[in-house]
C-alpha positions as CSV (number, residue, x, y, z in Angstrom):
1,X,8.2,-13.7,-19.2
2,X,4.7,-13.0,-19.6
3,X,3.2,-9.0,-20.9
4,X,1.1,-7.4,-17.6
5,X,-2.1,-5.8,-18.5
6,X,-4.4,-4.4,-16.0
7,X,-7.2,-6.2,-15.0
8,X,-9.8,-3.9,-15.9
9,X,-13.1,-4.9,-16.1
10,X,-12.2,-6.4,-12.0
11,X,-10.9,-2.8,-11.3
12,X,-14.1,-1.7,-12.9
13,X,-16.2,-3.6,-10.9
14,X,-14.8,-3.4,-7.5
15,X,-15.1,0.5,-8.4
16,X,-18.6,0.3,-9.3
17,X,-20.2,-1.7,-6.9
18,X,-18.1,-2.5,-4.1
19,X,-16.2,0.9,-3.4
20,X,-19.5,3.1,-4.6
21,X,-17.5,5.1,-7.3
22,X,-21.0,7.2,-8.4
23,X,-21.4,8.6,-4.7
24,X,-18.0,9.0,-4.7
25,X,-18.3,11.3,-8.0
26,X,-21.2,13.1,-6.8
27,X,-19.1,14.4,-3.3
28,X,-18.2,18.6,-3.6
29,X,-15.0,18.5,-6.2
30,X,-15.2,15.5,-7.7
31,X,-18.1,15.7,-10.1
32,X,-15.5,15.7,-13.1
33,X,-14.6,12.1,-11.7
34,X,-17.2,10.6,-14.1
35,X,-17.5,6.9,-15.2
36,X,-16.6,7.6,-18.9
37,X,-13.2,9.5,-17.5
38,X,-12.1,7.1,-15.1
39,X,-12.6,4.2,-17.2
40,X,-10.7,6.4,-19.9
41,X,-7.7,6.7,-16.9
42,X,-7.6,3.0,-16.8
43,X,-7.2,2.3,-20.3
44,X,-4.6,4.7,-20.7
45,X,-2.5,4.1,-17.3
46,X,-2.9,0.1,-18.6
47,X,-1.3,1.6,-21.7
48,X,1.6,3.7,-20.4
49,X,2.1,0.2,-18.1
50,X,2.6,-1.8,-20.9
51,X,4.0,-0.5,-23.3
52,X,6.6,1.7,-21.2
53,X,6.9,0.6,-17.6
54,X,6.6,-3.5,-17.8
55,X,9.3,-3.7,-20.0
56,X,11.5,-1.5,-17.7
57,X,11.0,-3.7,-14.8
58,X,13.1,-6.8,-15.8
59,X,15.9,-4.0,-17.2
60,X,15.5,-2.3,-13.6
61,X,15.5,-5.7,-11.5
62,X,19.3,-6.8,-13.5
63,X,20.9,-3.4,-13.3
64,X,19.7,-1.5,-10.2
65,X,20.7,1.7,-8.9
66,X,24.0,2.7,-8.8
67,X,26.5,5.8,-6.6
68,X,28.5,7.2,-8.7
69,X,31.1,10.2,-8.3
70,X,30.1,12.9,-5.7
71,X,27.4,11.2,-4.6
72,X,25.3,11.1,-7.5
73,X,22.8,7.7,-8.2
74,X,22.1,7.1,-11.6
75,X,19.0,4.9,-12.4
76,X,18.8,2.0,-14.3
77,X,18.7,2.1,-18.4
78,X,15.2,3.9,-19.6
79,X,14.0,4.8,-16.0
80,X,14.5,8.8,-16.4
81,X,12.9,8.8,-19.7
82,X,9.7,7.1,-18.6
83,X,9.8,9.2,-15.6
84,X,9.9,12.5,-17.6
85,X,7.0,10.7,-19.5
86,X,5.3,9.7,-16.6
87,X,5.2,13.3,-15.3
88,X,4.4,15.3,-19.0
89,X,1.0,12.9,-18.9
90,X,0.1,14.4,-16.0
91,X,0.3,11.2,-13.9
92,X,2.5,12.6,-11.0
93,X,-0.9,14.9,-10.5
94,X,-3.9,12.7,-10.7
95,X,-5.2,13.0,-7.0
96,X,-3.3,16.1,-6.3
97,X,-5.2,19.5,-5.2
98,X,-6.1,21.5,-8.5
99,X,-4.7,24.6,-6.4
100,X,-0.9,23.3,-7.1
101,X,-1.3,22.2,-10.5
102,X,-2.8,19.0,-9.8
103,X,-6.1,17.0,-11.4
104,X,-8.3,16.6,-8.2
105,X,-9.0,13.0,-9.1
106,X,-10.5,10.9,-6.5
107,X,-8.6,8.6,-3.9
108,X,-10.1,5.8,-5.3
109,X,-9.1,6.6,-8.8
110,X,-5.5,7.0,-7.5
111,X,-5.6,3.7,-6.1
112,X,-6.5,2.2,-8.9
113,X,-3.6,3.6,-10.8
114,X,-1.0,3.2,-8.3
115,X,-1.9,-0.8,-8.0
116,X,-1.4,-0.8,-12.5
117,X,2.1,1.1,-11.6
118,X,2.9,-1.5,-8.8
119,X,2.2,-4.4,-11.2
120,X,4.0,-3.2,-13.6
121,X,7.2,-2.0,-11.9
122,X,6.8,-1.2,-8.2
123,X,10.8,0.1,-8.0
124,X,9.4,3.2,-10.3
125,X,6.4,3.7,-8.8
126,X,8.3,4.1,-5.5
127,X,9.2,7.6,-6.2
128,X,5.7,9.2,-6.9
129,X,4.4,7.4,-3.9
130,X,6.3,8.9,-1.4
131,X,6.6,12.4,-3.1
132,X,2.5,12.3,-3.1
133,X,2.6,11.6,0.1
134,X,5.5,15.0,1.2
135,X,3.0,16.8,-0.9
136,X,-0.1,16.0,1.6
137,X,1.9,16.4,5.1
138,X,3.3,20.0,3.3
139,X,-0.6,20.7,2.0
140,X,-1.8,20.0,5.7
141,X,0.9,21.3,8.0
142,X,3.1,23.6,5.8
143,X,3.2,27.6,6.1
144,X,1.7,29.4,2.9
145,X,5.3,30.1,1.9
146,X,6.6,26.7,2.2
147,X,3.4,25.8,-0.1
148,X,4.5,28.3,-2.7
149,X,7.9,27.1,-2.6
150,X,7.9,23.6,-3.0
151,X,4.1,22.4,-4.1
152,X,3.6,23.2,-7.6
153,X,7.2,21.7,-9.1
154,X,6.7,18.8,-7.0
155,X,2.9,18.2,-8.0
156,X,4.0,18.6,-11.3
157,X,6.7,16.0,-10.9
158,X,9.6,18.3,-11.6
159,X,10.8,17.9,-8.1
160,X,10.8,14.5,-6.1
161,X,9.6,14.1,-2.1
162,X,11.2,11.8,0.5
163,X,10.2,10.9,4.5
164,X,13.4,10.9,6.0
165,X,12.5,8.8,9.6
166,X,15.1,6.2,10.2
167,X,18.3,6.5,12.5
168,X,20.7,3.9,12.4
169,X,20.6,3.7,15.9
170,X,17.0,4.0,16.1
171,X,15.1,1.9,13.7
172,X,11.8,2.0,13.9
173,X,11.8,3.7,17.6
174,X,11.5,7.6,16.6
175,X,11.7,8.4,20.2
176,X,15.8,7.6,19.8
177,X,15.8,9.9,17.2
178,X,19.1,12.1,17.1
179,X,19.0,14.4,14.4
180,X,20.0,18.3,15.4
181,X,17.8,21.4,14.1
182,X,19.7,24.4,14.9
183,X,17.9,27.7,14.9
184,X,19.5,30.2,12.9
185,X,17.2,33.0,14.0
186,X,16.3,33.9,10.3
187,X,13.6,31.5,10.4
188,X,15.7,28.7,8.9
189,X,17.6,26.2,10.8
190,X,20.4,24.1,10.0
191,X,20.6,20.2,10.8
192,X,23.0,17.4,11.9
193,X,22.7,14.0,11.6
194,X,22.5,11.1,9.6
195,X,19.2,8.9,8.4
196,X,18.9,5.6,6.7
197,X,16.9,3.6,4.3
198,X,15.6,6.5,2.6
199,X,14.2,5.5,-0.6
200,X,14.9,7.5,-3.5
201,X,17.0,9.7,-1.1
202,X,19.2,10.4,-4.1
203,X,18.4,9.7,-7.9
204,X,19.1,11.7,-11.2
205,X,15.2,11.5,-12.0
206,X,14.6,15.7,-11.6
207,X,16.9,18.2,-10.3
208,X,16.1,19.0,-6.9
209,X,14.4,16.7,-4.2
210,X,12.9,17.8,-1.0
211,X,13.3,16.0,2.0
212,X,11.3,15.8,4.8
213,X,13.5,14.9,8.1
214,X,12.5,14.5,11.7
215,X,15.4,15.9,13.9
216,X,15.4,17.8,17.5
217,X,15.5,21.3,18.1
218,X,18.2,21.9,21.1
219,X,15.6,22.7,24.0
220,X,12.8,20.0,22.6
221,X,11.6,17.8,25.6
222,X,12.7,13.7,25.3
223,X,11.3,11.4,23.5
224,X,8.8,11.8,20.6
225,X,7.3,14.7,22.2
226,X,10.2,16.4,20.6
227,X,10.4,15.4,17.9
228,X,10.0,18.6,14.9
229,X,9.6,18.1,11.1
230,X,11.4,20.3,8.2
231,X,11.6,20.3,4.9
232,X,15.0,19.8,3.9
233,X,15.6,20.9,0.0
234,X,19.0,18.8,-1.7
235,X,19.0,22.4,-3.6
236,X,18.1,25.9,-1.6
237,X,15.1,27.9,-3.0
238,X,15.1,31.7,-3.8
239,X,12.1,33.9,-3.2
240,X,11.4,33.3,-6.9
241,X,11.4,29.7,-6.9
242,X,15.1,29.1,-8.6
243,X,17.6,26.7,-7.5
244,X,20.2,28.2,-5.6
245,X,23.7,26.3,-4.1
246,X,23.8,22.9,-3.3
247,X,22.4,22.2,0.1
248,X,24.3,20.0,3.1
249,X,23.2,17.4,2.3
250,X,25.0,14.1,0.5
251,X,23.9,10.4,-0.3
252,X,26.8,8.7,1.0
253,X,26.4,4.7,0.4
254,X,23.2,3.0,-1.4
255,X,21.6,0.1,0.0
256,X,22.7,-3.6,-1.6
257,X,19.1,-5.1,-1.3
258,X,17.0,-8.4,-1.9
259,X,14.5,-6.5,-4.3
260,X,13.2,-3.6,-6.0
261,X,17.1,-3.0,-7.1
262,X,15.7,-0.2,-9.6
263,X,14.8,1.6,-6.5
264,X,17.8,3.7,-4.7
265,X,18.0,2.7,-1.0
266,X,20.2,5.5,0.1
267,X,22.5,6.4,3.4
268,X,22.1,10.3,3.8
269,X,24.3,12.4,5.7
270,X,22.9,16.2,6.7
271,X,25.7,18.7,7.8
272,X,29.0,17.1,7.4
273,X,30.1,20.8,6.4
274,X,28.3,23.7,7.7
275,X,24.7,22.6,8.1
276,X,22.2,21.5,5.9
277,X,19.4,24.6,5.8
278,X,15.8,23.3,6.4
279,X,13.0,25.1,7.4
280,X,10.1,23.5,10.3
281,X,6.7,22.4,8.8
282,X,3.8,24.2,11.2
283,X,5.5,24.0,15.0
284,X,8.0,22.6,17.0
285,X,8.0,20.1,18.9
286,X,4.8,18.4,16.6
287,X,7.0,16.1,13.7
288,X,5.5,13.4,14.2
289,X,2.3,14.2,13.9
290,X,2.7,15.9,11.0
291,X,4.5,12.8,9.4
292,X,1.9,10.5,10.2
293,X,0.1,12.4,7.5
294,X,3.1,11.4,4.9
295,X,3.0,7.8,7.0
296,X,-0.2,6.8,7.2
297,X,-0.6,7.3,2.8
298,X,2.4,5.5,2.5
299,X,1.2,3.0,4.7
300,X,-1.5,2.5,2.4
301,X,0.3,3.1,-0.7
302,X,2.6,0.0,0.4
303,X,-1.1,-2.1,0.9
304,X,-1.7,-0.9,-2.8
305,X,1.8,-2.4,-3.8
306,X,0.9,-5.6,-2.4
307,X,-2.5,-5.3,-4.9
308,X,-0.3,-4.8,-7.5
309,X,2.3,-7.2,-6.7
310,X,0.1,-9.9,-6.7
311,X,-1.9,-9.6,-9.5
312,X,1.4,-9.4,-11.8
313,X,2.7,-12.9,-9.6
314,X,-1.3,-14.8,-10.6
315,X,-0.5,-13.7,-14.0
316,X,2.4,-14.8,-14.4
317,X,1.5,-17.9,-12.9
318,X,-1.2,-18.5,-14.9
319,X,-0.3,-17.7,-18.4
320,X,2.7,-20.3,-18.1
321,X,0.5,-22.4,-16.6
322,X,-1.6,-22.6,-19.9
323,X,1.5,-22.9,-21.8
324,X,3.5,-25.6,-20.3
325,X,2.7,-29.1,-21.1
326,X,3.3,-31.8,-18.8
327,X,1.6,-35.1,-17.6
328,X,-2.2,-36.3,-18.3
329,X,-5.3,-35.1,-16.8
330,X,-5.8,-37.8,-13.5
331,X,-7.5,-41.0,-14.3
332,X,-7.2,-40.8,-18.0
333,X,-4.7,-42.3,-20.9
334,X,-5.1,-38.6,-22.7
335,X,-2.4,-36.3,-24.3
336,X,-0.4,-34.5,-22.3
337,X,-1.8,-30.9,-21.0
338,X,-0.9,-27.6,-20.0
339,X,-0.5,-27.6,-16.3
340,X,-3.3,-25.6,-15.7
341,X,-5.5,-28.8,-16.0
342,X,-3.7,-30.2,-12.8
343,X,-5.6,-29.9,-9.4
344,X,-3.2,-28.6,-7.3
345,X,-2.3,-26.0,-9.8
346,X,-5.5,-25.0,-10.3
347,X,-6.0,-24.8,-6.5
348,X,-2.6,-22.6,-6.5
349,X,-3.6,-20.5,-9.0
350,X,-7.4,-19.9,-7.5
351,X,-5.6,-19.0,-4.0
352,X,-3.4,-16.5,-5.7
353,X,-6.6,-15.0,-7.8
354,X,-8.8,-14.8,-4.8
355,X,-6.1,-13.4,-2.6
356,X,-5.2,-10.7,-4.5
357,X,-9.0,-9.7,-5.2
358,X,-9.9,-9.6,-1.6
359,X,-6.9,-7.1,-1.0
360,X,-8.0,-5.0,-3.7
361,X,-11.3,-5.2,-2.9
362,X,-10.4,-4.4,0.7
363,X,-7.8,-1.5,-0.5
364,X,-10.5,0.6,-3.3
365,X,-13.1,0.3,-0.5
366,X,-10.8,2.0,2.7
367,X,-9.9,4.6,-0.7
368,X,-13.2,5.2,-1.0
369,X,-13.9,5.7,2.3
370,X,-10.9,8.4,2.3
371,X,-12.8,10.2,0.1
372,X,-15.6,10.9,1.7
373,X,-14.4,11.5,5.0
374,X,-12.5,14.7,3.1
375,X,-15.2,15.2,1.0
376,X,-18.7,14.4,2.6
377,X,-20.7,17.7,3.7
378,X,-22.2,15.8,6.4
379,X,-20.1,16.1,9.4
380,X,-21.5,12.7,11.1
381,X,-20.6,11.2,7.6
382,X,-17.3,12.7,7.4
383,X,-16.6,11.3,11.0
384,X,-17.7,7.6,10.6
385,X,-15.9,7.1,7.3
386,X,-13.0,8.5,8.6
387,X,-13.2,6.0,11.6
388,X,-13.4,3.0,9.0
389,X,-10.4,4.2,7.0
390,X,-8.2,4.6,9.5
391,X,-9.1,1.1,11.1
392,X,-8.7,-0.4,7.8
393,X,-5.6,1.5,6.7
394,X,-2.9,-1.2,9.1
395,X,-5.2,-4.0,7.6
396,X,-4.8,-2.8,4.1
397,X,-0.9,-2.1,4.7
398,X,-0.3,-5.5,7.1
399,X,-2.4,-8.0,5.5
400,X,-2.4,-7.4,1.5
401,X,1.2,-7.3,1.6
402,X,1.5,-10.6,4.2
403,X,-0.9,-12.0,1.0
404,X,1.4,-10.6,-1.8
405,X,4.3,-13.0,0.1
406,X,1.8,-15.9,-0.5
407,X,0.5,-15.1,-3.7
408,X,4.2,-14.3,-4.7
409,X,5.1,-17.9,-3.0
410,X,2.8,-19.7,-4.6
411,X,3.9,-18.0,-7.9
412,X,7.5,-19.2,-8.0
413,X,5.6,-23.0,-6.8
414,X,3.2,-23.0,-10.1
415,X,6.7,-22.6,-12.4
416,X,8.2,-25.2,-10.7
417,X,12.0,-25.5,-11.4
418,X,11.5,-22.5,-13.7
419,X,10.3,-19.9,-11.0
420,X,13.8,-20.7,-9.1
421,X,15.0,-18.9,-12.8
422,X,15.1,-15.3,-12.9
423,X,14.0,-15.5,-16.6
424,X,10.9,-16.3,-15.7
425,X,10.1,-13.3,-13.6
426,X,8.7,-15.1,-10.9
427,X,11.4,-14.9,-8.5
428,X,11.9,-11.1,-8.9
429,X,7.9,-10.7,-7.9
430,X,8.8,-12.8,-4.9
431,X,11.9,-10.8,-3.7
432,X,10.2,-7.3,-4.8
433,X,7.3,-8.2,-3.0
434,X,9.5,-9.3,0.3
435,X,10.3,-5.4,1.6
436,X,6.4,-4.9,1.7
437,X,6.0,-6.4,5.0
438,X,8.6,-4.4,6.2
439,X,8.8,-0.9,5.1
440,X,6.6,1.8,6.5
441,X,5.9,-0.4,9.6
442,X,6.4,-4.5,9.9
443,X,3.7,-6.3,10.0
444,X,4.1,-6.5,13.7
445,X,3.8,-2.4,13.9
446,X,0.4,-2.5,11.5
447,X,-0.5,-5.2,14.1
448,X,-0.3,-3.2,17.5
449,X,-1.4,-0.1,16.0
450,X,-4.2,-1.9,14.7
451,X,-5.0,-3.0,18.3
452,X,-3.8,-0.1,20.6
453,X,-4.7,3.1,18.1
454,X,-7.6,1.8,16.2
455,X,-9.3,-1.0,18.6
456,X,-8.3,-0.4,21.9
457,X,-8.8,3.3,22.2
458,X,-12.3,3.9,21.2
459,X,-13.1,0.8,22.9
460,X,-13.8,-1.1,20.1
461,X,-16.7,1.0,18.7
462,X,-15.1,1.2,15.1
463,X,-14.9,-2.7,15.1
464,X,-18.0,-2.8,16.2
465,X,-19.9,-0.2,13.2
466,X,-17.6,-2.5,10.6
467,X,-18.6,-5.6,12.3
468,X,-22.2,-4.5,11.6
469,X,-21.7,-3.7,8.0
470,X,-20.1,-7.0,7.5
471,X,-23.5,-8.7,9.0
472,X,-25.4,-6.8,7.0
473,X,-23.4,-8.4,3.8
474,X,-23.8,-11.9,5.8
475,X,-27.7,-11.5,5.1
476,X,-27.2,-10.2,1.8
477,X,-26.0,-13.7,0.8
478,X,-29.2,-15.3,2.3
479,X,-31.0,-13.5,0.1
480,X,-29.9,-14.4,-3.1
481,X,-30.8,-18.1,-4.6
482,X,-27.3,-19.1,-5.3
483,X,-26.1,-22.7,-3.9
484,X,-22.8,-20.9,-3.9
485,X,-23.7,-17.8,-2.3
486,X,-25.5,-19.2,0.2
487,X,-22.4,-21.5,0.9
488,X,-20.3,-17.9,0.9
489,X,-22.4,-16.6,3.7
490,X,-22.5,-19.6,6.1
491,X,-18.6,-19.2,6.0
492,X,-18.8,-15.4,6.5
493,X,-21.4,-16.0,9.7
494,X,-18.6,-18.2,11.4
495,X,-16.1,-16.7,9.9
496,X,-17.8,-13.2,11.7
497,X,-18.6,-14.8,15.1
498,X,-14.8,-16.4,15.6
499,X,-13.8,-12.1,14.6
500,X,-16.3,-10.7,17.2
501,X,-14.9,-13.2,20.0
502,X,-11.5,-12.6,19.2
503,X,-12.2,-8.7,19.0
504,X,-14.2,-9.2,22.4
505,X,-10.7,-10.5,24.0
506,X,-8.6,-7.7,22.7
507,X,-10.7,-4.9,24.6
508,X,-11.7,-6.8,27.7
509,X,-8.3,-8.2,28.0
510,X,-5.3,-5.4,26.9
511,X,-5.5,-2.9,29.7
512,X,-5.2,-6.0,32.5
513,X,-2.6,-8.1,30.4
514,X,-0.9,-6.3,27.2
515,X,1.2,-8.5,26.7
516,X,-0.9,-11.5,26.4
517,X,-2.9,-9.4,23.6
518,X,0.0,-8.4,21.3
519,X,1.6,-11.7,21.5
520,X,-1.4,-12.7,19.3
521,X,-1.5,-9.4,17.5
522,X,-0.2,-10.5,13.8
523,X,-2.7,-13.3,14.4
524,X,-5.6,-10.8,14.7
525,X,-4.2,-8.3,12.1
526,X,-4.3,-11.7,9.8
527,X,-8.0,-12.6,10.7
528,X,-8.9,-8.9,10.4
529,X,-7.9,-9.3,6.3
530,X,-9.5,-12.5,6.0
531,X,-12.5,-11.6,7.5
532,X,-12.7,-7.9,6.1
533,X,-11.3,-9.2,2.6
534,X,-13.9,-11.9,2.4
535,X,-17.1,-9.8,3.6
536,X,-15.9,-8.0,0.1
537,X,-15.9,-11.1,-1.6
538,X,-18.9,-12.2,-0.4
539,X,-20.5,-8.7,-1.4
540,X,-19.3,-9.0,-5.0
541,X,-20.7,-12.8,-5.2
542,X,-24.0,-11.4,-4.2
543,X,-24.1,-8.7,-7.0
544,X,-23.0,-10.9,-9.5
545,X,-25.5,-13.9,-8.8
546,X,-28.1,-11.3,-9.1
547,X,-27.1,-9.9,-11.9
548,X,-26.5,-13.1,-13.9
549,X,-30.6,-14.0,-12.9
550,X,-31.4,-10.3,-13.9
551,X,-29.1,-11.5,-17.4
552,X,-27.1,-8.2,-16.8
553,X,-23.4,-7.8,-17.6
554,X,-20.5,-10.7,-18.5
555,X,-22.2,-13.8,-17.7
556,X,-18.8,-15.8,-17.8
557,X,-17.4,-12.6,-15.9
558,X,-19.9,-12.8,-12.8
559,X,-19.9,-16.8,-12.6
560,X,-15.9,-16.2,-12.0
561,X,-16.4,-14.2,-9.5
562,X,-19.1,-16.1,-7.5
563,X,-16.1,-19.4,-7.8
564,X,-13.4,-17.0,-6.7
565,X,-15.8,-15.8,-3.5
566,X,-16.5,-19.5,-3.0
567,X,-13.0,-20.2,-3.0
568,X,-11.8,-17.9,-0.7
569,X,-14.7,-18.9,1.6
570,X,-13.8,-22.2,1.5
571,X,-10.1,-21.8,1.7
572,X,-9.6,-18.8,4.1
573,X,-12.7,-17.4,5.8
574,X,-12.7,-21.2,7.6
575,X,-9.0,-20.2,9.1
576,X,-11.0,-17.8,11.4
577,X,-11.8,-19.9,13.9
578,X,-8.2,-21.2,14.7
579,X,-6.6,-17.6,14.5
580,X,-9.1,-16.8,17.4
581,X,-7.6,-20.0,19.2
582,X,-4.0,-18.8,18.5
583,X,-5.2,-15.4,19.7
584,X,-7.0,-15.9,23.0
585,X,-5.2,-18.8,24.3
586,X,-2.0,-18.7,22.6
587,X,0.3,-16.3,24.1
588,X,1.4,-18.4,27.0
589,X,4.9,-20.0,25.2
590,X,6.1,-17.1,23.5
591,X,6.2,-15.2,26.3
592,X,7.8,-17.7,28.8
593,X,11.2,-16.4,30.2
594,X,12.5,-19.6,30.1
595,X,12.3,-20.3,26.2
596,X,14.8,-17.7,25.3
């Protein structure tokens, strides 16, 4: 099994030129953010990687969590040291708000990091995620006492978050809901009810962990207009911040799962005797609101895993690809060689390396954007990046982790008989990667919120501003005297007019006929990455052609990227006009009565 190391100088350059990271610096509390200091945050989070948590992953993937007595989950061998490591070097805090104890890094530098803790073992990295984002939804939404209570131990990583959604009879329809919040009349209230697949619901990481739960108050009208968010502590706060009894709350069954085995998948079980206490984040009746806060970071956080995921599969893939020997190069009597020199492999092998830099490049831009729409001074700023994230967010989430399945795929296909072996690691980053799709929202969910919330509802006008952008990078690539580049953008302009016809449908069409539109709505989430993910790639092709005829910068570095833009042009940006087939005309046969 291969070492992981981040891919820096990429990181570095998406940063740089792609995702803007000197205006992002220069936006009102981020001037400490420098080049020198992020770069410095790279090197060492590739370090802590390396040397602590890549090694852990393999140990974490054949052990797994486990219940124990009483409802207690230990974690697999070396996980609560590196977590206790993790937290003293200040990790847990990076992007967090200096006010609790955090670092006030950027978005984008967070991104950055969280995709070198996905490579390296996404069942850890799990846990921060979703604490960072119970931290946000508390930040936004919580009363000043519930902030003073719960922020600075769990910025500090000395308590853990959770989003506590799913129902067993509800899955991913919150309006079933059935969770009970009593009001005790003291301000706290005590809940009933049971949720599922809540990750790191129970663990022996830190000593208390604070759940967030979505649950009814008695008189809350039906439906998700009812539905109220508290914070639900496994250990009840005094006025001083000590730990006081044991709360109602009890992890009654983990999860027996595919991947991320390191990862506790727990079955929780709120006021079996008594109540658990909890206390309602800003007002009744608004949960779900507020946990779209917690959701929609996830949401990305799970696009970042996909990043991550597939840049540890391409490596994998491609260092034993240098190592193992077999056959001769076509048409020649030569020694044997490395597989690397065999077409198909190296076809593999470019898919997987262009995949996963469109996601990231994709991913560090929409965290980029994040940061100035919370940063910006210019309100008409703030407002048009905010826009763009948020239609790129179910991209990022749906389409970099449908591309971590394929890059993972293709992975276990480069080993041949030896990714079927778990020595190899190649089929662990292939069932890890599996839950991505799933978790936070299928693919399907990204899909029609990508279409009703983010296309449909302003109709079409933030499609339409990063349509423009993406023409704007379209005759970028005409003005650059590359062969290559120039072949780049000729796949971007039909690659751009197959997206603005398939967009066109989606509008004129989903009021009339629904149905008909998110029958095809994967199809356009999917054309949406390829199309967003290659304008990227197209961008960084035109920066690196002119630098390498300005002789700035890694001229072996730029001439890579320029191949991998002209592979993924080549390769995926000429799928675009058949997923506008599938879209506009395909919808017919899967939604005949008769076929099911």
């Amino acid at each position: 099994m291969s070492q992981y190391r981040a891919p820096l100088a990429d990181m570095q350059f998406v940063m740089q030129e792609l995702a803007g990271l000197a205006e992002v610096t220069a936006l009102p509390g981020l001037e400490d953010a420098t080049s020198d200091t992020v770069s410095a945050i790279l090197e060492e989070a590739d370090k802590f990687a390396t040397e602590i948590l890549d090694p852990l992953n393999r140990v974490g993937d054949r052990e797994g969590a486990r219940l124990a007595g009483d409802g207690c989950v230990v974690t697999p061998t070396g996980f609560k040291d590196a977590y206790r490591r993790f937290c003293e070097l200040g990790w847990n805090g990076l992007a967090k708000n200096p006010t609790f104890g955090g670092q006030g890094m950027p978005h984008l530098v967070a991104a950055a990091a969280d995709e070198i803790w996905n490579a390296s073992n996404m069942a850890f990295e799990l846990c921060p995620m979703l604490t960072g984002g119970a931290i946000e939804a508390i930040e936004l939404n919580g009363s000043e006492a519930l902030k003073r209570a719960y922020l600075p131990k769990m910025v500090s990583g000395e308590w853990t978050g959770t989003m506590n959604l799913t129902e067993p009879q509800a899955g991913s329809d919150l309006a079933a809901v059935r969770t009970k919040a009593v009001p005790q009349g003291d301000g706290s209230y005590k809940l009933y009810g049971n949720k599922i697949f809540i990750t790191y619901g129970e663990h022996d990481y830190t000593e208390n962990i604070v759940h967030l739960v979505l649950a009814r108050t008695p008189d809350a009208p039906p439906g998700t207009k009812g539905i109220s968010l508290f914070v639900v502590p496994k250990f009840l706060v005094d006025e001083n911040g000590a730990l006081g009894v044991r709360n109602d709350v009890r992890c009654v069954s983990l999860e027996h799962k595919l991947g991320i085995h390191a990862s506790p998948t727990a079955v929780l079980a709120f006021g079996d005797n008594g109540g658990a206490v909890g206390y309602v984040v800003g007002e009744e009746n608004r949960g779900l609101e507020y946990m779209f806060v917690m959701m929609n970071l996830a949401r990305f956080g799970v696009g970042i895993q996909g990043v991550g995921i597939g840049e540890r599969a391409y490596q994998s893939a491609r260092d034993y690809a240098r190592e193992r020997v077999q056959g001769r190069v076509v048409g020649t009597n030569d020694a044997p060689m490395g597989i690397i020199g065999h077409p198909d492999v190296r076809r593999m092998l470019m898919s997987m390396r262009a995949c996963t830099e469109a996601a990231r490049s994709l991913s560090y831009v929409t965290a980029a954007a994040l940061d100035h729409a919370h940063r910006h001074p210019d309100a008409e700023t703030r407002r048009r990046k905010l826009a763009f994230a948020e239609l790129m967010i179910p991209i990022v989430k749906g389409w970099s982790t449908e591309v971590a399945q394929h890059i993972a795929y293709m992975g276990v296909q480069v080993h041949g008989g030896m990714g079927f072996i778990e020595e190899t690691g190649a089929a662990q980053y292939a069932r890890d990667a599996r839950i991505t799709t799933i978790y936070e929202g299928t693919t399907g969910i990204q899909a029609n919120d990508l279409i009703g919330r983010k296309i449909v509802r302003d109709a079409g006008a933030a499609l339409g501003a990063a349509v423009a952008d993406m023409r704007e990078v379209e005759q970028q690539t005409t003005d650059v005297a590359n062969p290559d580049v120039a072949a780049i953008g000729a796949r971007l302009r039909g690659a751009l007019d197959a997206f603005v016809e398939a967009g066109r449908f989606v509008v004129e069409t989903y009021r009339a006929d629904p149905r008909a539109v998110l029958a095809g709505a994967v199809s356009f989430l999917e054309l949406a990455g390829i199309v967003c993910g290659g304008a990227q790639l197209a961008r960084a092709a035109s920066i690196a052609a002119s630098k390498l005829a300005a002789g700035d910068g890694d001229g072996a570095f730029m001439r890579a990227k320029i191949a991998t833009a002209r592979h993924f042009a080549d390769h995926y940006l000429t799928r675009a006009a058949g997923l506008t087939e599938t879209i506009v005309s395909g919808s017919a046969a899967a939604l005949a009565d008769e076929a099911f």
